[in-house]
C-alpha angles and dihedrals in degrees: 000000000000084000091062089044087053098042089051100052088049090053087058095043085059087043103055093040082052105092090043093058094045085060102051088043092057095239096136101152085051090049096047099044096034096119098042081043096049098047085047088063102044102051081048089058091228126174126237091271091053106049094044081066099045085057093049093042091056092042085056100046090048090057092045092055089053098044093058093061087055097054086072099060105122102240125208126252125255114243125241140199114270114203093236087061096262121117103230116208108207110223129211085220122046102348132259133004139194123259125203 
């Protein structure tokens, strides 16, 4: 009986350092929808495997989603050597420009 009480204090001592953990370990998505994820899991029945990838899977879409917003920063042009010693930066809008 004092091995269950243990098992399970241990249990809440994870628990509660969980959140922590999934923020260091940059599992933001995971953090932020545990409890939706969890329950998720739990109505579907799945075993331990499964619902390890359902959370992965979550934390990935949610990083995907995110990268594709990023994709359309507009980024800004490299500068190049220009004969006269300048380094020109093309522009997309009114050509090029000094740089000092």
């Amino acid at each position: 009986m004092a091995a269950g009480k243990k098992a399970k204090a241990a249990a809440l001592e994870v628990s509660g350092d969980l959140e922590p953990m999934l923020t260091r370990l940059k599992l933001t998505a995971v953090r932020d929808q545990l409890d939706t994820l969890l329950d998720q899991a739990g109505r579907a029945e799945l075993n331990l495997r499964e619902a390890l990838s359902m959370l992965c899977a979550a934390e990935v879409a949610r990083k995907d989603e995110r990268r594709i917003p990023d994709g359309h920063v507009d980024r800004q042009v490299p500068l190049r050597a220009h004969p006269g010693g300048l380094r020109i930066r093309s522009t997309a809008i009114g050509g090029p420009q000094a740089d000092p």
